[in-house]
Residue frames as qw, qx, qy, qz and C-alpha x, y, z in Angstrom:
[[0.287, -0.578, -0.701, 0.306, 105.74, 110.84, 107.55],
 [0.052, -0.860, -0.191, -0.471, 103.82, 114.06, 108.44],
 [0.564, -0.231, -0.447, 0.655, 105.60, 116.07, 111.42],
 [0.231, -0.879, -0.239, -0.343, 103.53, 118.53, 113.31],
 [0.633, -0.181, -0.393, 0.643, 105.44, 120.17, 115.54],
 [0.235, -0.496, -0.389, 0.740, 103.95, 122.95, 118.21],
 [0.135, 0.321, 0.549, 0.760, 101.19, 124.27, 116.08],
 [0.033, -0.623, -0.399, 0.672, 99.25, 127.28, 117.52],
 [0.084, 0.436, 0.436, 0.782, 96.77, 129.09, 115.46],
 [0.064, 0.501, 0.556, -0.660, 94.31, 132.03, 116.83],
 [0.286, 0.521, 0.495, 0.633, 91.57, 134.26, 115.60],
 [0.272, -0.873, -0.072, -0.398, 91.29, 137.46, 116.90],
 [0.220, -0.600, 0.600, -0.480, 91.89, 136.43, 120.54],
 [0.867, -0.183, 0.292, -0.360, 90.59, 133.02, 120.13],
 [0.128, -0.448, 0.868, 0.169, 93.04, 130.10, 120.26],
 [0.925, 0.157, 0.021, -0.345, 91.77, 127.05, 117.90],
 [0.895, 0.077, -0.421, 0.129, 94.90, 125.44, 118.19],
 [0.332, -0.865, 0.282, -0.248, 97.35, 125.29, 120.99],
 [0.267, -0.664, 0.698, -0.005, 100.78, 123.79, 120.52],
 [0.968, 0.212, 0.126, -0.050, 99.90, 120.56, 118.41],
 [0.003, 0.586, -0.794, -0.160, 102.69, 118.27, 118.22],
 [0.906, 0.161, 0.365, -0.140, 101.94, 114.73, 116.56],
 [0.014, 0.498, -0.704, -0.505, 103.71, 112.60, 114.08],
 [0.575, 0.498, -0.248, -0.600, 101.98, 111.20, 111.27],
 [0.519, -0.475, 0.685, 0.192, 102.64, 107.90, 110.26],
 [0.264, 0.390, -0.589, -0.657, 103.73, 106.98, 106.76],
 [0.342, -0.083, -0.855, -0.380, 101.09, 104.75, 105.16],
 [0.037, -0.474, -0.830, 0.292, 97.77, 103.54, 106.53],
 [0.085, -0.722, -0.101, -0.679, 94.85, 106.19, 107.37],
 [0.266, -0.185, -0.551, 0.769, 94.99, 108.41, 110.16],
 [0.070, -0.719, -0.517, -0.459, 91.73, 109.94, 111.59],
 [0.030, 0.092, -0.375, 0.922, 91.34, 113.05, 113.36],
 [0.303, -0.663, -0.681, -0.063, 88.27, 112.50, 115.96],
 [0.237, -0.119, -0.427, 0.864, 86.90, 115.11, 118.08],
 [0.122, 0.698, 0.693, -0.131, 83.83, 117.18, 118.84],
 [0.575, 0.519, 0.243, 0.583, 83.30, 120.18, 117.00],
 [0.249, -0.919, 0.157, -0.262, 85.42, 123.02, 117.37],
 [0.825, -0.508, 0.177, 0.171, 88.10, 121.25, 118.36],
 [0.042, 0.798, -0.404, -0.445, 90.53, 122.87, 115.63],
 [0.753, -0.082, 0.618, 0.213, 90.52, 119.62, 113.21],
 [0.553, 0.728, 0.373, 0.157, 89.88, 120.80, 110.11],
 [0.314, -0.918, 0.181, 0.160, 92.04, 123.59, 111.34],
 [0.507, -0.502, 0.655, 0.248, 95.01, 121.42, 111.68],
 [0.639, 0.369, 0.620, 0.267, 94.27, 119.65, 108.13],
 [0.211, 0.973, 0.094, -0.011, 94.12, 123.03, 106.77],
 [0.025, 0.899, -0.435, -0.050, 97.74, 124.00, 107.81],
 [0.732, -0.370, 0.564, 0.091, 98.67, 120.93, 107.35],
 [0.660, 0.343, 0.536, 0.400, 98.19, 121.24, 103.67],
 [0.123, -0.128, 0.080, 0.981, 99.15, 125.10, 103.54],
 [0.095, -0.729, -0.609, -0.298, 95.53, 126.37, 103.40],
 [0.544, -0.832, -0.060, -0.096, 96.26, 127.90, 106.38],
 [0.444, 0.503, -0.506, 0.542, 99.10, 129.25, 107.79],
 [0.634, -0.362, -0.399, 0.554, 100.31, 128.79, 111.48],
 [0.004, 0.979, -0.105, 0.173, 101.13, 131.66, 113.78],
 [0.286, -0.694, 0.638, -0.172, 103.49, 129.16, 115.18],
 [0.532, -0.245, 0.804, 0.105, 105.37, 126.25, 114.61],
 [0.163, 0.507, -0.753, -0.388, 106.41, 123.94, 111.41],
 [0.844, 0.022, 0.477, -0.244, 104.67, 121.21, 109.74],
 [0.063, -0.565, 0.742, 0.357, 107.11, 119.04, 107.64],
 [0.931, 0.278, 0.234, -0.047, 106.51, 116.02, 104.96],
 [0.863, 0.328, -0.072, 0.376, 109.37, 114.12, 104.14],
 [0.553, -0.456, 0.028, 0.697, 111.46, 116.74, 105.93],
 [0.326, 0.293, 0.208, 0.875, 109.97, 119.55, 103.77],
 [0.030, -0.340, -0.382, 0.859, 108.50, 122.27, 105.26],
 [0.385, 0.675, 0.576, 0.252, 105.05, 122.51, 103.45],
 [0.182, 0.958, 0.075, -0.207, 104.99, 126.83, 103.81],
 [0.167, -0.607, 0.520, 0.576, 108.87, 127.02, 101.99],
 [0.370, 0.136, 0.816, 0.423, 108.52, 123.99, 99.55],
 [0.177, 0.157, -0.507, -0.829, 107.48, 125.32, 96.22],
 [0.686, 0.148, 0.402, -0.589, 103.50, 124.74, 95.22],
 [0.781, 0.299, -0.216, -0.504, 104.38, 122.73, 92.43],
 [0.052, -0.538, 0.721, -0.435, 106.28, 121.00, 94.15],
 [0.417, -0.100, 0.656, -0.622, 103.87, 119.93, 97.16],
 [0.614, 0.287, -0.023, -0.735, 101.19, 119.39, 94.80],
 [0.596, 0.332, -0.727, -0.077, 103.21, 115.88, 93.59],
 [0.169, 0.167, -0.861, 0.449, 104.05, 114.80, 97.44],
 [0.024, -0.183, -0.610, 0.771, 100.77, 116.14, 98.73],
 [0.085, -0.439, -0.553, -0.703, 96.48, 116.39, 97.61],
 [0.124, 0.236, 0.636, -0.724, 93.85, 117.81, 100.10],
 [0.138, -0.530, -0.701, -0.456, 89.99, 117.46, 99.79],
 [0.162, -0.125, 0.316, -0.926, 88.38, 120.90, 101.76],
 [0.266, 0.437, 0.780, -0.360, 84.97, 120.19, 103.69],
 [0.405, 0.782, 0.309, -0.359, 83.60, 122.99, 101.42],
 [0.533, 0.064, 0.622, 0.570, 84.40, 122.41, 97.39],
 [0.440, 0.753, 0.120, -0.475, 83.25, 125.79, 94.48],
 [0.273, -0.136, 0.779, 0.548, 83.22, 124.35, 91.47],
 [0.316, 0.179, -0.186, -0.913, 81.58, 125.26, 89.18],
 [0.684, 0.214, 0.647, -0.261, 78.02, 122.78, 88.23],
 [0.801, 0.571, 0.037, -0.176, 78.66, 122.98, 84.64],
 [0.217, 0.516, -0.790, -0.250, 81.50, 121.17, 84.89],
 [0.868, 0.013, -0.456, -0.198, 81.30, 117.22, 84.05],
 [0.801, -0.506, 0.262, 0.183, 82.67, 114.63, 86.66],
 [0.881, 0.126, 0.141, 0.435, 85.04, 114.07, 84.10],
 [0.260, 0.797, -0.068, 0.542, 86.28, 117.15, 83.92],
 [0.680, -0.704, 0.115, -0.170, 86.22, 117.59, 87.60],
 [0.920, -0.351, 0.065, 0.163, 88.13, 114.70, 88.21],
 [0.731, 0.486, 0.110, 0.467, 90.66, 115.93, 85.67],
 [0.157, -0.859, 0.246, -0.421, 91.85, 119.05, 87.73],
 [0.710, -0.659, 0.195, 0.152, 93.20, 116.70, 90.04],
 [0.910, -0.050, 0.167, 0.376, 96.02, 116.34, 87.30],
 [0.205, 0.952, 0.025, 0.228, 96.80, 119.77, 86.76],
 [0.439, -0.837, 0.291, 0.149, 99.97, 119.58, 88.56],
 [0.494, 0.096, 0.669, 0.547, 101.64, 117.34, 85.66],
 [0.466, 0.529, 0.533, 0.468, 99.54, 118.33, 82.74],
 [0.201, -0.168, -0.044, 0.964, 99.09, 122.12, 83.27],
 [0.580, 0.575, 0.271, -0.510, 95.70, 121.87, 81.78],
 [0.676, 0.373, -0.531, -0.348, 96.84, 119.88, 78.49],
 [0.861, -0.157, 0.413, -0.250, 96.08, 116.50, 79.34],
 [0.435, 0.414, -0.733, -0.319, 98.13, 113.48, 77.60],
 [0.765, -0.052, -0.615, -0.185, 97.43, 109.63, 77.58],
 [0.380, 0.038, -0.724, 0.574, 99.11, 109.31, 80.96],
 [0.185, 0.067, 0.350, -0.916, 97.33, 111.92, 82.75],
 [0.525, 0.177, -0.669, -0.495, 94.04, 109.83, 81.10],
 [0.556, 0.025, -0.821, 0.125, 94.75, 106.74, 82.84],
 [0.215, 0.063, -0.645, 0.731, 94.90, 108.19, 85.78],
 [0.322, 0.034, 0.295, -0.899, 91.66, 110.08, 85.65],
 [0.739, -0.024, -0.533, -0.412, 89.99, 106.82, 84.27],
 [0.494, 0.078, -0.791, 0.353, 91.65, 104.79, 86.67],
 [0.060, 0.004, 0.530, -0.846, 89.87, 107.29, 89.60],
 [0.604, 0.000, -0.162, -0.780, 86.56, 107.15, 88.29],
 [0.687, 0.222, -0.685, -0.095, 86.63, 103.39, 88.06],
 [0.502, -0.036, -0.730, 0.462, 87.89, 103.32, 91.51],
 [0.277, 0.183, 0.535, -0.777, 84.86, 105.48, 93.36],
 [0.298, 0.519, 0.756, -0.267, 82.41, 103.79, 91.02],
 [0.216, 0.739, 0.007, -0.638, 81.85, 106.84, 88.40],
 [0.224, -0.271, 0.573, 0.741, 82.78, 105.97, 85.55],
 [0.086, 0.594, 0.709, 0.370, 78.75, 105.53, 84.19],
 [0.191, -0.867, -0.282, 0.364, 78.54, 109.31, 85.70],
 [0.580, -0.159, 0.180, 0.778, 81.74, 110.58, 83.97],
 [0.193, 0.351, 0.428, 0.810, 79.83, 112.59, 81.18],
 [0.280, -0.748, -0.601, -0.034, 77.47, 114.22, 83.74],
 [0.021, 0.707, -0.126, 0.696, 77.24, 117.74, 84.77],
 [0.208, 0.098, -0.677, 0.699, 77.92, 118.35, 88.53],
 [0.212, 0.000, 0.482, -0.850, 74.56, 119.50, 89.45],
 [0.729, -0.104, -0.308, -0.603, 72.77, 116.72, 87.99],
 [0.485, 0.242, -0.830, 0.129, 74.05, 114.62, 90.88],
 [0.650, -0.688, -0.317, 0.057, 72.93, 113.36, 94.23],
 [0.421, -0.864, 0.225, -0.160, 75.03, 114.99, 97.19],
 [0.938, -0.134, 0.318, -0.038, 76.62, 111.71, 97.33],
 [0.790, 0.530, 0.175, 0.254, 77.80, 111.57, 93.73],
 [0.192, 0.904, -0.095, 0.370, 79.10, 114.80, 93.95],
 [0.627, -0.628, 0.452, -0.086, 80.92, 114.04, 97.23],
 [0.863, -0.021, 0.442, 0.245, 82.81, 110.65, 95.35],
 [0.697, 0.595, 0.172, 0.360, 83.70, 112.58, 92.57],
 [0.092, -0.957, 0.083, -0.261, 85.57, 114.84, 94.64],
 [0.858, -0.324, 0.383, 0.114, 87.17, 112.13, 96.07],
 [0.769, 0.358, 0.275, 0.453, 88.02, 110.41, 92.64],
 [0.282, 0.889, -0.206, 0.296, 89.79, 114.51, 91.90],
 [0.101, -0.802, 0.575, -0.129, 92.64, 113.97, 94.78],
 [0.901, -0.133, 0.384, 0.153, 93.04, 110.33, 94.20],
 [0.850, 0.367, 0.240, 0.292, 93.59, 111.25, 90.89],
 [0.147, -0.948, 0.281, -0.007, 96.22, 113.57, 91.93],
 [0.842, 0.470, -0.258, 0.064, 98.20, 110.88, 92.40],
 [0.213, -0.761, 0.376, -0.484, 99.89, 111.87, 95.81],
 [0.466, 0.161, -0.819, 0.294, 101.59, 109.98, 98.21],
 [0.032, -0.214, -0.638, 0.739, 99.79, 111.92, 100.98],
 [0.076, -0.400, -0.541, -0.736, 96.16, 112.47, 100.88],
 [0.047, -0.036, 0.382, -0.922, 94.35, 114.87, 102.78],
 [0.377, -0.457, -0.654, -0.470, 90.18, 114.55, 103.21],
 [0.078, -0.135, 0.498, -0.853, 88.27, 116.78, 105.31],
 [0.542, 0.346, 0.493, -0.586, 84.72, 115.18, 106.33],
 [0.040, 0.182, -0.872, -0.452, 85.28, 112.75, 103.51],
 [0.008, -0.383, -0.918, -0.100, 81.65, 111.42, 104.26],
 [0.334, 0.355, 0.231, -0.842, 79.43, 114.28, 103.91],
 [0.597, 0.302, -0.359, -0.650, 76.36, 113.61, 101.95],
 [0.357, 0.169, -0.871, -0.294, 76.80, 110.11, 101.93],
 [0.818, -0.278, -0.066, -0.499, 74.11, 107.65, 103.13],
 [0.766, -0.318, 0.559, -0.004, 75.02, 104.49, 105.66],
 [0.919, 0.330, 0.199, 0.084, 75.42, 102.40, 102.18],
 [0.492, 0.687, -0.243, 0.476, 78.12, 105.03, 100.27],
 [0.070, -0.917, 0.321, -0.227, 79.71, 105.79, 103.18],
 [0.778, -0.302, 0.547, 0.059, 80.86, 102.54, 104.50],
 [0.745, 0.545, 0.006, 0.384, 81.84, 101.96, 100.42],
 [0.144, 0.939, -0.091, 0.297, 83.69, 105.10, 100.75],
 [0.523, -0.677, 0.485, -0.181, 85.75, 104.03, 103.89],
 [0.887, 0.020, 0.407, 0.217, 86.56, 100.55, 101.97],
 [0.776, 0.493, 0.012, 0.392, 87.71, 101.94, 98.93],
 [0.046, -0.928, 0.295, -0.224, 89.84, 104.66, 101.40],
 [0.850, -0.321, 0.402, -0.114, 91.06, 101.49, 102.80],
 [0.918, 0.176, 0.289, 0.204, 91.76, 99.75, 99.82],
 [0.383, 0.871, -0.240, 0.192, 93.56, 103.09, 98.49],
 [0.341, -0.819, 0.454, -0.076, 95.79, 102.93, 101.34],
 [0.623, -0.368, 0.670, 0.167, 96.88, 99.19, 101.43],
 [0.786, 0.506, 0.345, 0.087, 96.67, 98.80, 97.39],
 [0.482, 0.802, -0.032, 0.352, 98.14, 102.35, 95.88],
 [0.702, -0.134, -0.356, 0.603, 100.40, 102.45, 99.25],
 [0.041, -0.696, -0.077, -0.713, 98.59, 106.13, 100.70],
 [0.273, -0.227, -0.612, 0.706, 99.31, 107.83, 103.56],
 [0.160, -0.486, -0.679, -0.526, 95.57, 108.96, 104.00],
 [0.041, -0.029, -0.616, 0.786, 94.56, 111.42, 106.70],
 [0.207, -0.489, -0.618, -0.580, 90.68, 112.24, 107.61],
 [0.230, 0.020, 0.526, -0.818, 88.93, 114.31, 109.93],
 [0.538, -0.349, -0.515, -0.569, 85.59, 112.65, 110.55],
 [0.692, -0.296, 0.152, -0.641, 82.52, 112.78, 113.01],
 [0.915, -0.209, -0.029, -0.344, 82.02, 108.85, 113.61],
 [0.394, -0.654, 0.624, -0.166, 83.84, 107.44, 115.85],
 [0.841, -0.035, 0.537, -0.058, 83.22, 103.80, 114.93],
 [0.871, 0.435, 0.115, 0.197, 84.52, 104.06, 111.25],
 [0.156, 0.759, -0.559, 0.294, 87.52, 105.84, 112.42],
 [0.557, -0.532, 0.610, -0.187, 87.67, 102.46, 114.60],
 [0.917, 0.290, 0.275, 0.003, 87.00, 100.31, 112.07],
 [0.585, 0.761, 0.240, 0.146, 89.05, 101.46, 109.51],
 [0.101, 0.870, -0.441, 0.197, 92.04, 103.78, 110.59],
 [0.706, 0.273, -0.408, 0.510, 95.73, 102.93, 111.73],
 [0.498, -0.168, -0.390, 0.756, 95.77, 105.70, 113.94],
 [0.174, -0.790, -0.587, -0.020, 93.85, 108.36, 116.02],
 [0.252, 0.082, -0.219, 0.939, 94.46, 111.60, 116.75],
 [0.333, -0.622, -0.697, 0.127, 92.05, 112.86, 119.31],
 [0.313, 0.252, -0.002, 0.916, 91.27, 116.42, 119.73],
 [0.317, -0.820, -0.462, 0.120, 89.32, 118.82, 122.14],
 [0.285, -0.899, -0.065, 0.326, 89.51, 122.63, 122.85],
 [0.254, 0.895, -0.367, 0.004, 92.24, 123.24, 120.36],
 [0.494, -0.571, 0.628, -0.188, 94.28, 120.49, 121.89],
 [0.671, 0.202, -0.687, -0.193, 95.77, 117.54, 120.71],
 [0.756, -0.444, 0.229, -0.424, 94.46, 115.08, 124.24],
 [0.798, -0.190, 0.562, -0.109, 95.10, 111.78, 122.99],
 [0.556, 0.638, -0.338, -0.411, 96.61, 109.75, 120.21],
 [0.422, -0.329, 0.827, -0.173, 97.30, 106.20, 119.42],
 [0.173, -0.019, -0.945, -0.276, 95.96, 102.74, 117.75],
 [0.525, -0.329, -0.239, -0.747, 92.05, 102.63, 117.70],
 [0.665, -0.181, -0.685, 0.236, 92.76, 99.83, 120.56],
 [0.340, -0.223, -0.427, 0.808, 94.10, 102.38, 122.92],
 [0.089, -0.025, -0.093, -0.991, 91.75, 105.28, 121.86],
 [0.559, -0.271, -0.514, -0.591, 88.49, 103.38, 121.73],
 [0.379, -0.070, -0.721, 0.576, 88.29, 103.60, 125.43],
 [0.245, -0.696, -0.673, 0.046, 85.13, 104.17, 127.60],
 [0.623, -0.526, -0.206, 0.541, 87.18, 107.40, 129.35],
 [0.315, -0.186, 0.350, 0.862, 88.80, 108.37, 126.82],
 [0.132, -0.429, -0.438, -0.778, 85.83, 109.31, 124.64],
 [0.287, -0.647, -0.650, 0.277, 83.88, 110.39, 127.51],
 [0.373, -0.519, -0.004, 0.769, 86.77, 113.04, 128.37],
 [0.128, -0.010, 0.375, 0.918, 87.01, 114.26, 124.53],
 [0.193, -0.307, -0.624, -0.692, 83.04, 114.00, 123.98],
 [0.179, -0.093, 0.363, -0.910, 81.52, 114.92, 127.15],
 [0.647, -0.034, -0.043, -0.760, 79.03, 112.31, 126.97],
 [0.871, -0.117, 0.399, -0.262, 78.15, 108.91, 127.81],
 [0.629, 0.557, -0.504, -0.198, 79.87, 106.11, 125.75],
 [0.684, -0.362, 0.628, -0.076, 80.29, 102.32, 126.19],
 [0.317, 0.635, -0.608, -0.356, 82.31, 100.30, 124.24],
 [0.804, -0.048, 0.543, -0.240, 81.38, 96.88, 122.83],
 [0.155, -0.275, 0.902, 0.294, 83.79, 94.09, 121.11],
 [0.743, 0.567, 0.311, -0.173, 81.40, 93.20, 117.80],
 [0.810, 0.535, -0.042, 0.237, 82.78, 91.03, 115.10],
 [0.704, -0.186, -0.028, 0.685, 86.51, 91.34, 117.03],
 [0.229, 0.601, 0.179, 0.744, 85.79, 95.42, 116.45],
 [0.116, -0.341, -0.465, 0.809, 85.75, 98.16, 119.47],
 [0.044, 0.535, 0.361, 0.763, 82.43, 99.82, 118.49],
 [0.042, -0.024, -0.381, 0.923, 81.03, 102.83, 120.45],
 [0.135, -0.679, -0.721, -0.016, 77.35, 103.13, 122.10],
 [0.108, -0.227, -0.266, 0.931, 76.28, 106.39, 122.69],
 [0.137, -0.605, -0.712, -0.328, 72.40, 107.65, 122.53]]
């Protein structure tokens, strides 16, 4: 499991986090909801040493991510960043192949292979594989980023605004095959995303954020709550039981 414990970050003089304390649980996804500005990405950041803390200790498995060694993490631990510079003349396949740089070192062997077949295959890419990056859609490019920290191969996987780019069709794929990663390859899958309803559909567990604050946090039962998203989103919201699902109204 992930253990956050009394994380406080600031810039300047502004606090974007303030004392986050949450535990992770091992397997499933967990989504971080909240409106923006509310220090998610933040927290996903230092949660995967992007970012350091000015305070307090986030642990996996009982290792401190800022001591444990980077090659290390890199085995227990993958992280997709909202914003991704890579170069456009590389291929997806290439791309995807960086996620195994923590085994191969940049010589690839049959194993390390599989894997990055095995990722393509699983977001759909593999008739893309030989394409340059910047002859894709938004979309593409967005899945194939994906298909790099599946094929990482991690136990934990990190994804910030995992649906950018993606239209109603890919994104609702995108959320199945995060699904299917979890209860198939056995991932503990975090995500910070905007839409409330496919973090209801779809997640294990919520972590609700506002002002730097961690508010609320719980099963999408207890969190999909008229109140509760009122309080964190500051706006109207009524909640209606479709297909045995809590989905949110809000217009």
């Amino acid at each position: 499991m992930i253990e956050i414990d009394n994380i406080s970050k600031k810039y300047q003089t502004i606090s974007v986090l303030k004392n986050v304390k949450a535990t992770i649980p091992q397997g499933g996804i967990t989504a971080i909801i909240g409106p923006n500005g509310a220090g998610k990405s933040t927290l996903l950041s230092i949660i995967s040493r992007l970012l350091l803390a000015d305070e307090g200790q986030v642990k996996i498995q009982n290792m401190d991510v800022v001591n444990t060694p980077s090659d290390k993490l890199a085995t227990y631990l993958s992280v997709l960043r909202q914003e991704n510079r890579f170069t456009s003349r590389l291929t997806v396949f290439e791309l995807v192949g960086f996620g195994r740089y923590p085994y191969s070192k940049g010589r690839l062997n049959k194993d390390d292979l599989v894997h990055i077949n095995r990722a393509l295959e699983f977001l759909n890419l593999t008739e893309y594989k030989d394409r340059f990056l910047d002859e894709l859609s938004g979309g593409q490019r967005q899945r194939a980023y994906v298909a790099m920290v599946l094929c990482q191969d991690t136990e934990y996987v990190l994804l910030d605004e995992p649906l950018n780019n993606l239209d109603m069709k890919h994104a609702v794929t995108m959320m199945k095959q995060l699904r299917r990663a979890a209860d198939e390859l056995g991932k503990t899958i975090v995500i910070v995303i905007h839409d409330i309803n496919f973090a209801s559909v779809y997640s294990d567990y919520i972590l609700a954020m506002k002002d730097g604050e961690l508010v609320y946090q719980g099963n999408p039962k207890q969190i999909m709550d008229s109140d509760i998203l009122e309080d964190i989103f500051e706006t109207r919201v009524q909640i209606e039981k479709i297909h045995n699902q809590n989905i949110a109204i809000y217009y």
